[in-house]
C-alpha positions in Angstrom: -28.2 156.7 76.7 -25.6 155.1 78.9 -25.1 151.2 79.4 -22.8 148.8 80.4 -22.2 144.9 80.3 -21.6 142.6 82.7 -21.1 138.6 82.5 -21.8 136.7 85.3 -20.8 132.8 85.4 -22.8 129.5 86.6 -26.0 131.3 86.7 -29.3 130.8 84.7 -31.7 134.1 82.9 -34.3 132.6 84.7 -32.6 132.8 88.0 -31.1 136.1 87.7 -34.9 137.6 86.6 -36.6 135.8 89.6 -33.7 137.0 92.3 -31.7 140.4 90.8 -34.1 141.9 88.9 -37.6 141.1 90.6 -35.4 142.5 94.0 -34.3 145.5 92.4 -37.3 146.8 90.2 -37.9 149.8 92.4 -34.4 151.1 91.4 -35.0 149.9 88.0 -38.7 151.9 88.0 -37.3 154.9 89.5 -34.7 155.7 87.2 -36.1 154.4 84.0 -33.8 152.1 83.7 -34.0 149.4 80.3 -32.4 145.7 81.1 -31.5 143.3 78.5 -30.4 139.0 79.6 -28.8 136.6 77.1 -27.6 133.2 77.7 -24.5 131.6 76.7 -23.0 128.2 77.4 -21.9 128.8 81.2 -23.0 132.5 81.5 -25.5 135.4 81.0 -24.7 138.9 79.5 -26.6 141.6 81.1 -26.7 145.2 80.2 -28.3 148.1 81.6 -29.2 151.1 79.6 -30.4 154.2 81.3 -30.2 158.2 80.6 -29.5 158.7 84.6 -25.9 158.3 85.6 -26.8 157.7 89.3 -29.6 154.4 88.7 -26.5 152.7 87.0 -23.8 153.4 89.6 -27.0 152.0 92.2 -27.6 148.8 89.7 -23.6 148.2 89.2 -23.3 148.1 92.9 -26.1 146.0 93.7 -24.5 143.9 91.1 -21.2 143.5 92.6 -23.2 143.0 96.1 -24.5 140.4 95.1 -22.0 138.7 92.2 -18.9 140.4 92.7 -16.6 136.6 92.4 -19.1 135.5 89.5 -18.7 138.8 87.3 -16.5 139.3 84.4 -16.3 142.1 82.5 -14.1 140.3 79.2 -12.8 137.2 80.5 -10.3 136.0 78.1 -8.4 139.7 78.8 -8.8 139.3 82.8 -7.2 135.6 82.4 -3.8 137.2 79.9 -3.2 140.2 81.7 -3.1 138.8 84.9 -1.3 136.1 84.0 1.1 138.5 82.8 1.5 140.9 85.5 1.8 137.9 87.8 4.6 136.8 86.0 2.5 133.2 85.7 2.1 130.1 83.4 0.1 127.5 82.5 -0.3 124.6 80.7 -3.8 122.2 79.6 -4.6 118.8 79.4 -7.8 118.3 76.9 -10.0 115.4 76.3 -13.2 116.1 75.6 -12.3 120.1 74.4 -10.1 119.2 71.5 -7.5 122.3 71.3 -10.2 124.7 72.1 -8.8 125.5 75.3 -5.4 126.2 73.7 -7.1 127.7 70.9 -8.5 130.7 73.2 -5.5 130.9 75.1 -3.2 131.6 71.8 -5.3 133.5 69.7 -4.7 136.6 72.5 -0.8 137.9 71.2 1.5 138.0 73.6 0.4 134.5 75.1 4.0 132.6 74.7 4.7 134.7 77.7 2.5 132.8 79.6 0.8 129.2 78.0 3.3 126.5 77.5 0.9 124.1 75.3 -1.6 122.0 75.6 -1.6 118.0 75.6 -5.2 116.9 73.7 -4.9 113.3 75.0 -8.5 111.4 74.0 -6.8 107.7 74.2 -6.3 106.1 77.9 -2.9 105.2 76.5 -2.0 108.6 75.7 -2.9 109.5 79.0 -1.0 107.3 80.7 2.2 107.6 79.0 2.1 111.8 78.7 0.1 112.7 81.2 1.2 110.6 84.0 -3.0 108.9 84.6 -2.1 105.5 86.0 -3.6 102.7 84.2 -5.1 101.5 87.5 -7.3 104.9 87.6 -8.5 104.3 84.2 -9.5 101.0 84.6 -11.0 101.4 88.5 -12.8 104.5 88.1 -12.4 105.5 84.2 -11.5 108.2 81.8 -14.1 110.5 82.5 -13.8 111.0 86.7 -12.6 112.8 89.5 -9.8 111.0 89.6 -8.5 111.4 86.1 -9.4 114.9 85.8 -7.1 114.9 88.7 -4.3 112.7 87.9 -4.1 115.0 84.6 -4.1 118.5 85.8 -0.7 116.8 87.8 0.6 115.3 85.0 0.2 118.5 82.8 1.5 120.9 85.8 4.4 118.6 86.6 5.3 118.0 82.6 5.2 121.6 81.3 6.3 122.9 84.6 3.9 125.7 85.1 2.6 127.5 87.7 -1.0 126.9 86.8 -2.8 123.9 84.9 -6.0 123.1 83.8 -7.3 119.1 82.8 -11.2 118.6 81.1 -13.0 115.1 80.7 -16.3 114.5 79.5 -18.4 113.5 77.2 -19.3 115.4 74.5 -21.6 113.4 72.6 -23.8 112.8 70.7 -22.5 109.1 71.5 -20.6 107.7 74.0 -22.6 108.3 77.2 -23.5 104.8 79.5 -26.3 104.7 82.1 -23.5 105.9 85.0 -21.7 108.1 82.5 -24.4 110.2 80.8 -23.7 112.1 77.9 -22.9 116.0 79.2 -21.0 114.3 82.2 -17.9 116.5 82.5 -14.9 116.9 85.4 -12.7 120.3 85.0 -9.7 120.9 87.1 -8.1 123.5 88.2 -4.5 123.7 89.8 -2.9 126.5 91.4 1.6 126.2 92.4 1.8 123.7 95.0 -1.9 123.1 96.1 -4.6 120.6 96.0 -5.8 120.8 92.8 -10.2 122.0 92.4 -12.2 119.6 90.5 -15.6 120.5 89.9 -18.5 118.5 87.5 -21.2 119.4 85.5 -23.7 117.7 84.1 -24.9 119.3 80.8 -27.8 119.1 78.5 -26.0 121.0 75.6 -24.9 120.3 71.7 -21.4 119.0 71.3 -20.6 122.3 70.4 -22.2 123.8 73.4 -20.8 121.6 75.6 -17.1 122.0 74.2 -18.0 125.7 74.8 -19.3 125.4 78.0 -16.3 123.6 79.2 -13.8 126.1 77.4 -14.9 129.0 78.9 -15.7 127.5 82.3 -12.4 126.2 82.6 -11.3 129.8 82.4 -13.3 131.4 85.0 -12.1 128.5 87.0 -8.9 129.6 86.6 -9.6 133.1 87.0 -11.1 132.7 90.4 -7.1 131.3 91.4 -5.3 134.2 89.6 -8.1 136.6 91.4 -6.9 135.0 94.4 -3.5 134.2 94.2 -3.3 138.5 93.1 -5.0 139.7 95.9 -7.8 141.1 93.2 
C-alpha cells in the first residue's frame, strides 16, 4: 500500500467528511481507496492509503483544489526552512502561551539563525514597559483585544528588530473569563516587514492545554501564510 498525509488548518472532521469526502467518494470507490481523519487543536491529519498510484495523484489534486493555502505537509519545517532561505527573522510576544511559542521555534537546530526571542509578558505592566502597550489600551479596551494583540506584535517587531513578529492574548482558563471576555477568547497577530499587522480571534472551547496548543500552532500557520507569500510559494 501507498499513503500519504496531509494537515489542513482551521477546518473541522466533520466538515471535511460532509464537503471533501462525501464529494469525492466516486474517486474514492473506484480506486479502492482507504481514508483515515484525526483532529488536533487547530487542524485535521488526513491520510489516504490505496494500492493504485493514479486514485492518489487524483485525491492529492482534488486536495490541493480545494485546500491548497490551508495544507501543510510538516509545519514547524515549512516555517525554519523558509525562514532560512529567505534570509528572515522573527521575534514573539506571549501572554497566554507561556514560552510555547519560543519553545517550538528553538527546539528545531539551526533556529538562532532566525528567532531572536521571545518576551512572555502576562502583567499589564510588563507590557507596557517592554512591549511598548500603552497603559491607555489596557485600561480602554484591555489585555486581552485587538488592540493589544496589536500594540504587541509592534512592540516585539520594533524591540528585537525583526523582519517578522508574532503577539497571543487570551485566556486560557480554567479561570479568568468575564461575561465579555469568555474563557477561550484569544487575539493572534501576525506581522510581516513594514505592513499592517493581521490580527485574527478565536473563540475556543478547549482545555488549557488545548488552547495553549491551539494558539501555538495557529500562530504558525499564521505566519506561514506571510512567509508563503512574501516567497512567492
Amino acid at each position: 500500500h501507498t499513503f500519504f498525509t496531509k494537515t489542513i488548518w482551521g477546518m473541522s472532521e466533520s466538515i471535511f467528511q460532509d464537503r471533501f469526502i462525501r464529494e469525492h467518494q466516486n474517486i474514492l470507490d473506484k480506486y479502492n481507496i482507504e481514508w483515515g481523519v484525526s483532529a488536533n487543536p487547530g487542524n485535521i491529519k488526513v491520510t489516504f492509503r490505496s494500492e493504485e498510484e493514479a486514485g492518489l495523484a487524483r485525491i492529492r489534486n482534488e486536495l490541493y483544489n480545494n485546500y491548497d493555502a490551508k495544507m501543510t505537509n510538516d509545519l514547524y519545517s515549512e516555517v525554519h526552512d523558509l525562514l532560512i532561505s529567505m534570509k528572515s527573522t522573527v521575534s514573539t510576544a506571549e501572554s497566554c502561551t507561556g514560552g510555547l511559542i519560543a519553545k517550538i521555534f528553538t527546539d528545531m537546530p539551526g533556529s538562532s539563525a532566525y528567532y531572536h526571542g521571545s518576551i512572555v509578558a502576562y502583567q499589564n505592566s510588563i507590557k507596557n514597559k517592554y512591549l511598548g502597550v500603552k497603559a491607555d489600551t489596557l485600561d480602554k479596551f484591555g489585555a486581552v483585544s485587538e488592540e493589544t494583540a496589536r500594540e504587541m506584535v509592534i512592540g516585539i517587531q520594533t524591540n528585537f528588530n525583526t523582519n517578522y513578529a508574532i503577539s497571543v492574548t487570551g485566556i486560557a482558563g480554567p479561570s479568568g473569563g468575564t461575561a465579555e471576555k469568555k474563557v477561550g477568547l484569544v487575539f493572534i497577530g501576525v506581522k510581516a516587514n513594514k505592513e499592517e499587522p493581521e490580527i485574527t480571534r478565536y473563540d475556543l472551547n478547549l482545555s488549557r492545554d488545548g488552547f495553549r496548543e491551539f494558539v501555538a500552532n495557529t500562530s504558525l500557520f499564521l505566519l506561514l501564510k506571510k512567509l508563503r507569500k512574501d516567497s512567492d510559494y
